[in-house]
N, C-alpha and C positions, 0 to 999 in steps of 0.2 A: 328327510329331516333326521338327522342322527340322535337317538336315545343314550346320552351319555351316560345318564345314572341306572339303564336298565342294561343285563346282560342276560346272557343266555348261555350256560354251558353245560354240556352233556353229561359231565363229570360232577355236578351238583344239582342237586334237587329235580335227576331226570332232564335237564334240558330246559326246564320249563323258565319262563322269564323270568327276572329276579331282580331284587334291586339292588344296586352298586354290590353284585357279587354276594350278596348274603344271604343267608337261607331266609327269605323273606321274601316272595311269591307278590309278582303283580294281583295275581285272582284271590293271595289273601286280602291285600290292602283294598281291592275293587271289593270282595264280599264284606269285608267289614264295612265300610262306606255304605255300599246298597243295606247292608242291615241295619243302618240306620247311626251308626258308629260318626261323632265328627274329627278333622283332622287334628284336634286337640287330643281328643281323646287315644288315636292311633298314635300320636306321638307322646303320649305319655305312658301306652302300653309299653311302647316299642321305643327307650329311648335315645336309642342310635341312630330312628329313622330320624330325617328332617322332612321339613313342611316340601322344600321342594322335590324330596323323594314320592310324595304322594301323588304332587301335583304332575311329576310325570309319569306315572300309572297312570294316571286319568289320561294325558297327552297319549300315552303308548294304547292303552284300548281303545280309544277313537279313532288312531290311526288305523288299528287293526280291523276294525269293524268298516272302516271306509273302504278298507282293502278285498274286502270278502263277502261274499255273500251268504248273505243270514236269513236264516228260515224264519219268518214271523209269524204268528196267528194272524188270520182275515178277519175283517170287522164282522160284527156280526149283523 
């Protein structure tokens, strides 16, 4: 499945994934979200992103995490 609105280049922000090319970090928009931020709120910090910029963060870490294997805590 191709991530249109996510890129990656070595020459910005380290490489790391980014959305539609701007210094705006999948893992910031995922840490915001997990700290409890909603996508209103992220797009009214940020208001270049759009709703569907978020929504493929979400899409792009789930692919990622499907792809990989993750170390988790054991139940207790």
């Amino acid at each position: 499945m191709p991530f249109d609105r996510i890129t990656a280049d070595p020459a910005r922000m380290g490489g790391v994934p980014c959305i539609r090319d701007l210094r705006v970090t999948v893992s910031m928009v995922l840490g915001r979200l997990a700290g409890g931020a909603t996508i209103d709120e992220l797009l009214d910090e940020y208001p270049y992103l759009e709703r569907d910029d978020v929504l493929a963060a979400l899409e792009f870490a789930a692919a990622v995490v499907n792809e990989h294997e993750v170390p988790l805590s054991r139940p207790a």
